[in-house]
C-alpha positions in Angstrom: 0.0 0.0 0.0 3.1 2.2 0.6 4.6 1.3 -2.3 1.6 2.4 -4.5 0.7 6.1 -2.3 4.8 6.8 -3.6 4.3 5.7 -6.6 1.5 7.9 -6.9 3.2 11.2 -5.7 5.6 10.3 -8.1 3.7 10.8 -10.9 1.4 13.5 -10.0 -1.8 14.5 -12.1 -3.5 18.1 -11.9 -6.7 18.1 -13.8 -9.0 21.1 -15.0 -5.8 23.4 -14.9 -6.4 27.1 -16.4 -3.9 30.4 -16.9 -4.7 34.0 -17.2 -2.0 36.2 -18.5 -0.9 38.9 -16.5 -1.9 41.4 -19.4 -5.6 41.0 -18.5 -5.4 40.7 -14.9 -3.7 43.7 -14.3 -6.1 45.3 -16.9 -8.5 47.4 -15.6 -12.0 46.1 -15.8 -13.8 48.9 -17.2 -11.5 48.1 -20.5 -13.5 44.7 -20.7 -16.7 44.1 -22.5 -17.8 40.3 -23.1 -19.5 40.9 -26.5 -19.9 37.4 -27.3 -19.8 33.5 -27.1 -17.2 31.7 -29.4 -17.7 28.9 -31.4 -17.0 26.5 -28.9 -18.8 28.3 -25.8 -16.0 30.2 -24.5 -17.0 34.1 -23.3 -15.1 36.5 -26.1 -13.7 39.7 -24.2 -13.2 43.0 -26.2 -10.4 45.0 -24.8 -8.7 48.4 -25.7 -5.0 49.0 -25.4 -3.7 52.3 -26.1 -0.4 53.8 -27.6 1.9 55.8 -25.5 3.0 57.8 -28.8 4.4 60.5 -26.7 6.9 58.0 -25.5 10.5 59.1 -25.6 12.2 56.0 -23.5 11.5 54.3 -21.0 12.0 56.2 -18.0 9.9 59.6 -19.9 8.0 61.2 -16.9 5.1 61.2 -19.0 5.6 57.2 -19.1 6.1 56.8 -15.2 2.3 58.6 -14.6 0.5 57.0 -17.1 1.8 53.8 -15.3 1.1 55.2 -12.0 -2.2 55.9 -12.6 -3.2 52.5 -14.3 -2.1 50.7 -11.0 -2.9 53.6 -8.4 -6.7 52.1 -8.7 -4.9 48.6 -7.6 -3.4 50.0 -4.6 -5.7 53.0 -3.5 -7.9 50.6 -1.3 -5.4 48.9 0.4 -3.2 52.3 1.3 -6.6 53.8 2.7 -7.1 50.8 5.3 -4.0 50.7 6.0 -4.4 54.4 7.1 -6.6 53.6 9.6 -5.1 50.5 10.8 -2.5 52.6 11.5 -4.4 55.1 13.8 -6.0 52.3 15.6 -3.0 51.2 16.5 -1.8 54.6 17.5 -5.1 54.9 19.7 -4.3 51.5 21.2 -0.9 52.8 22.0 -2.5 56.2 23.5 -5.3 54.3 25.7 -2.2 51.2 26.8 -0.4 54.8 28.5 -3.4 55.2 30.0 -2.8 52.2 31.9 -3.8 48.6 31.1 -6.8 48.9 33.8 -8.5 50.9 30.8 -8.5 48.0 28.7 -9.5 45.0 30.7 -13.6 44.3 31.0 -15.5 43.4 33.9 -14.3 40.1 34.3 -10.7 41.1 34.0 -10.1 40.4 30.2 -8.6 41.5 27.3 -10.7 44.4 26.2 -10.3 44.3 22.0 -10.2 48.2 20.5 -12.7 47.2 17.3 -12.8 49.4 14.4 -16.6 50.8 14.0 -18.0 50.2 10.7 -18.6 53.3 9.5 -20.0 55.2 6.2 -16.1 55.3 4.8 -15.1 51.6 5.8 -17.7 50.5 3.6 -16.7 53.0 0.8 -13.0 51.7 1.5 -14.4 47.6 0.4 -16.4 49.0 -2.6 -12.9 49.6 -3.6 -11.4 46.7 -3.3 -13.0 45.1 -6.8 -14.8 47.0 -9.1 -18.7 45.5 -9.5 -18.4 44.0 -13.5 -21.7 43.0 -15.1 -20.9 41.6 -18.5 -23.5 41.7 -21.3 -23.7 39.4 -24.1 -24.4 41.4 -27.0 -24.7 38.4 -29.4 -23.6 34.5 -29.7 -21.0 35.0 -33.2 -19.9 32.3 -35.1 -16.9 31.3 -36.9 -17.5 34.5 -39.4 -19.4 36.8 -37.6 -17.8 40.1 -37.3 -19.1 43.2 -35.4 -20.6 46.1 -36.3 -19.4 48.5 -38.7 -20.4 51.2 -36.5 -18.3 49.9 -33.4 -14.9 50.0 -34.8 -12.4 52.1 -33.3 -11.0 54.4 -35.6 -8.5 55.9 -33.2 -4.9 56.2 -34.3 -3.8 55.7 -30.7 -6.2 52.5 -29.4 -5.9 49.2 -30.9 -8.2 46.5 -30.1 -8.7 42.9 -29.2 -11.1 40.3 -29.0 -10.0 37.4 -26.9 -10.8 34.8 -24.2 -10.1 35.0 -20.7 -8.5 32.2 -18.2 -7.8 29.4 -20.8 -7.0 25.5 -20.8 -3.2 25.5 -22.1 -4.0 24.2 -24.9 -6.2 27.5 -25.5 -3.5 29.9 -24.7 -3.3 31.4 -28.1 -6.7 33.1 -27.3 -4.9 35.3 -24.8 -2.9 37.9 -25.0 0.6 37.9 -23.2 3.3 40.4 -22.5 5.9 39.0 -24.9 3.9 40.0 -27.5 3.5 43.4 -26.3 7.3 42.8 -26.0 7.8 42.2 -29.4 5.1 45.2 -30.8 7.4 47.4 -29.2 10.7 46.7 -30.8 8.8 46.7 -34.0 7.6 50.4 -33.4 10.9 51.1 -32.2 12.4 50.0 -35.0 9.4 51.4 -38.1 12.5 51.9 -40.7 14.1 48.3 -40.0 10.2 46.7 -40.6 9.1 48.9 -43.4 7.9 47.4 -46.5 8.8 43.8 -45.8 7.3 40.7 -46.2 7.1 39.1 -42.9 5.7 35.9 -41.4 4.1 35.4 -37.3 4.3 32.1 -36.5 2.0 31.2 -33.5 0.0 34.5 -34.0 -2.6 33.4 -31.8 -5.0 37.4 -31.2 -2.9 39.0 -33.9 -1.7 42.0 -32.5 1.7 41.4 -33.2 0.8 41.2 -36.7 -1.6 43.9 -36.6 1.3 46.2 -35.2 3.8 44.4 -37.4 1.0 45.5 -40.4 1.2 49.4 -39.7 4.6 49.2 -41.4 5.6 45.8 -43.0 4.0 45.9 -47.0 2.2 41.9 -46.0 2.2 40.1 -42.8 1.0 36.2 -42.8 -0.5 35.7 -39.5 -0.3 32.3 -39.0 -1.8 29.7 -36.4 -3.9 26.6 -36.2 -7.4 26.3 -34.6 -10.8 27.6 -36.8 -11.8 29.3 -33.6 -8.8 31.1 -32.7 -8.0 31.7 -36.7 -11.6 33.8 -36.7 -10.9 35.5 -33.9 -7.5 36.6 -35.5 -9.5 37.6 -38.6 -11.3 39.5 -36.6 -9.1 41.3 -34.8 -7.5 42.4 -37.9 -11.0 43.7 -39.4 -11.3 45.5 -36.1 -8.1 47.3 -36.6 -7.7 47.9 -40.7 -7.7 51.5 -40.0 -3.9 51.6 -38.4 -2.9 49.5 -41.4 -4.6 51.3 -44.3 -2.0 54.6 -43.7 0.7 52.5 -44.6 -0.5 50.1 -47.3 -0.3 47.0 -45.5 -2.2 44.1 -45.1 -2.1 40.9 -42.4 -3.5 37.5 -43.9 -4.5 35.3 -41.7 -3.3 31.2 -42.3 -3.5 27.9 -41.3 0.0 26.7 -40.4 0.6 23.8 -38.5 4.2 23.1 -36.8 3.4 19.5 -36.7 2.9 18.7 -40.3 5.5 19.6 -42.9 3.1 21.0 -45.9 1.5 23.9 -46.0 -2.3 23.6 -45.7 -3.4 24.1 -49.5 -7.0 22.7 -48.8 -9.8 25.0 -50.7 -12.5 23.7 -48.8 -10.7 25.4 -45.7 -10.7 28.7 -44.8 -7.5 29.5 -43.7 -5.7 27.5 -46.5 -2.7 28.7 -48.8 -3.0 29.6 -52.2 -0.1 28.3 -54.4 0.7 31.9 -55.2 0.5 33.1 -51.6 3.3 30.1 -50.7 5.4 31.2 -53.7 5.0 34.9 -52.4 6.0 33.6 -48.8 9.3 32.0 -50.3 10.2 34.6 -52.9 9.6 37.9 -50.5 9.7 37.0 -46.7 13.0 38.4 -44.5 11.6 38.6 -41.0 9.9 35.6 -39.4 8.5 36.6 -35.3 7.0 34.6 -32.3 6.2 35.2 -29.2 5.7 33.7 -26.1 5.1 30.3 -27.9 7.7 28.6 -25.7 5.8 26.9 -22.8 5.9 22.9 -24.1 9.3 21.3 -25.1 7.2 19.4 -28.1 6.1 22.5 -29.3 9.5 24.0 -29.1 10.9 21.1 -30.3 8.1 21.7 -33.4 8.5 25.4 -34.0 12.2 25.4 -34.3 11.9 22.3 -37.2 9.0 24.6 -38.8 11.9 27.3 -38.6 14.5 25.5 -40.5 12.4 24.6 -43.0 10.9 27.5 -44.0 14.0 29.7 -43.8 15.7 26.4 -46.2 12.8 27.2 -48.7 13.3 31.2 -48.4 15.0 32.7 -51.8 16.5 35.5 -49.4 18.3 35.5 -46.1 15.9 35.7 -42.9 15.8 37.6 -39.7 14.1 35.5 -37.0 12.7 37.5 -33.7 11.4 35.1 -31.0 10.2 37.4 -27.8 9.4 35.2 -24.8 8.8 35.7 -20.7 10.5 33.1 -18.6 8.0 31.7 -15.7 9.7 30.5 -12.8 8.0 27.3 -11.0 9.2 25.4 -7.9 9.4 21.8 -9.0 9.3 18.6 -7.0 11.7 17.1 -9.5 14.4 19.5 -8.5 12.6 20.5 -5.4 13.8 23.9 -6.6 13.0 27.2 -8.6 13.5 26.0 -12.0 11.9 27.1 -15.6 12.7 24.1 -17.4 10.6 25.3 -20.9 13.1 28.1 -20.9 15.7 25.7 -20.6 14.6 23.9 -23.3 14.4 26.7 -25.6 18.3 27.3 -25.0 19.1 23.8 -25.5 17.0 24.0 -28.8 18.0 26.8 -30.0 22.3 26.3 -29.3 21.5 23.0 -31.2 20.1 25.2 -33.9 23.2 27.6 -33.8 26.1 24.3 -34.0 23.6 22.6 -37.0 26.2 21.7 -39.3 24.2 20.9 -42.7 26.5 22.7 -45.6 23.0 24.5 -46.2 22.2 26.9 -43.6 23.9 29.2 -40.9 22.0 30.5 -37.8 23.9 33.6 -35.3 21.5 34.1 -32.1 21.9 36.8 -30.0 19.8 39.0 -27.2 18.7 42.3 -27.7 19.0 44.9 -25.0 15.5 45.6 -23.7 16.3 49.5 -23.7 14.5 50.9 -26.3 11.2 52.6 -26.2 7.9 51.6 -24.8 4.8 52.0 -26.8 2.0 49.8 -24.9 1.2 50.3 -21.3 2.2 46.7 -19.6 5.2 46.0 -16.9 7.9 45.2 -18.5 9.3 42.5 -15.8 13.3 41.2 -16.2 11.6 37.8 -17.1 11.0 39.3 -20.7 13.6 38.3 -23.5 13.8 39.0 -26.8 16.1 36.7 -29.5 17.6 37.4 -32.7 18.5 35.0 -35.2 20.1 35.7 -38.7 19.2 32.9 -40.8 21.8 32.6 -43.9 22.2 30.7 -47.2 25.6 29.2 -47.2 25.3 27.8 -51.1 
């Protein structure tokens, strides 16, 4: 019986798992609206994230308040009480001078100095969470798209459709800082971006693309999932406007790191044309992720899907892979570890030493200094990857 309880704890088994991303739980909740019900049942959440255009680096005062007033509404309730817990405690210490007698009852006990609930304690727990009442405005399906007449057509507010707390397997549906990450540099870097033909592997909401789209000529937005590839489309209809100053466009595509063709199917539809592919191979320099390294298969997929695309390229490539590291105690190592990350560096110095007569890769880090044009906290965790992909023959 021992022997089977060890066994057991061993090999544990956590069922029903889910993860929000730290983009929408810091967000405030007035900048959620549920508008809808997926195709598969899940609530769809519409949310607006604004452009800090003003931005000159990262430590711009103008930076530091607008970041100190999105979290001031975090904090606000739990400075207020602790106010007052602080001048009880000063009042306990006025009426303990007073001599202990004051604070004993009848019987000779402990006394305890209670706070009254009064008109501004309950004010100070309204505080604490804001009261949210989502509406559904309608049940969409695979190809329903809003309303003309709600689309934003604000240079300076880009939004997103997307899912809340997800199922890993339905993580794509989120969005995550890496890729906020990642829409930075590109901003930061317009001239490097502009008019090429780029490629998002693991697109998942879109808004890299979407930011990638207000300077690159074409973006392929690529993921796998009908649900998720609508809701990319859709997120890209939402947003035309910051695309159509520039002249670019984002398609959105069916591409699977587990299968080695592209998916040239008419009857889906997310397929490839055989022109698209040819433009894809004749055009494309940059290729980006982010924050698709959380499951060593997938990894292990995405870097294969990497080499053979930028084999197939006619031109050199420039891959940028942005990721976060998350740090988990394990009871393998009984220690802080983040073994996907691990994996990504094993994976990608394989990648660096490949020795085919074909292909050279150079990775190296870029410096997280530049310029921040989306209002998220960029932790240490963040990392951002470059890799120079070029033909040797």
């Amino acid at each position: 019986m021992v022997d089977v309880a060890e066994k057991e704890m061993d090999n544990p088994t956590f069922r029903s798992d889910t993860v929000l991303s730290d983009v929408h739980l810091h967000c405030p909740n007035k900048r959620h609206l549920m508008v809808r019900l997926n195709a598969v049942g899940q609530p769809v959440f519409l949310s607006y994230f604004k452009f800090l255009w003003n931005t000159e680096d990262l430590a711009s005062e103008k930076c530091v308040r607008e970041v100190a007033r999105e979290r001031e509404h975090q904090h606000r309730s739990g400075a207020e009480l602790c106010d007052k817990d602080k001048s009880n405690l000063k009042q306990a210490r006025e009426l303990n001078s007073e001599g202990v007698e004051a604070l004993l009852d009848d019987d000779g006990d402990m006394e305890v100095v209670r706070r009254p609930q009064s008109a501004s304690d309950l004010e100070a727990e309204d505080l604490l969470r804001d009261i949210v009442c989502p509406v559904i405005l309608m049940k969409g399906t695979e190809d329903t798209f809003e309303d003309e007449g709600q689309e934003c057509t604000c240079s300076d507010v880009v939004k997103i459709e997307h899912t809340m707390a997800t199922p890993l397997e339905d993580v794509g549906k989120q969005v995550w800082r890496a890729a906020f990450l990642l829409a930075d540099y590109i901003l930061f870097k317009r001239d490097l971006f502009r008019g090429c033909s780029v490629l998002e592997l693991g697109g998942g909401t879109g808004i890299t693309s979407i930011i990638m789209g207000t300077v690159a000529k074409r973006v392929y937005c690529t993921d796998v999932g009908e649900d998720l590839l609508a809701m990319c489309e859709q997120n890209v209809a939402l947003n035309k406007h910051l695309m159509e100053p520039g002249g670019g466009e984002v398609k959105v595509k069916e591409l699977d790191w587990l299968k080695e063709e592209f998916c040239t199917d008419p009857e889906a539809p997310h397929s490839w044309s055989a022109e698209e592919i040819a433009d894809l191979h004749d055009h494309c320099s940059v290729i980006i992720a982010a924050d698709v390294f959380y499951d060593d298969d997938l990894t292990d997929a995405l870097f294969r899907t990497l080499y053979r695309i930028t084999h197939n390229l006619r031109n050199s490539c420039t891959v940028y892979l942005a990721l976060e590291k998350r740090l988990n105690f394990t009871l393998r190592h009984m220690d802080v570890t983040c073994e996907a990350y691990s994996h990504f560096r094993n994976t990608l110095n394989d990648l660096e030493t490949l020795q085919d007569r074909q292909m050279k890769y150079t990775a190296e880090p870029i410096k997280l200094d530049f310029c921040q044009f989306l209002l998220y906290e960029r932790i240490e965790q963040l990392e951002l990857w470059k890799i120079m992909a070029e033909h040797l023959t």
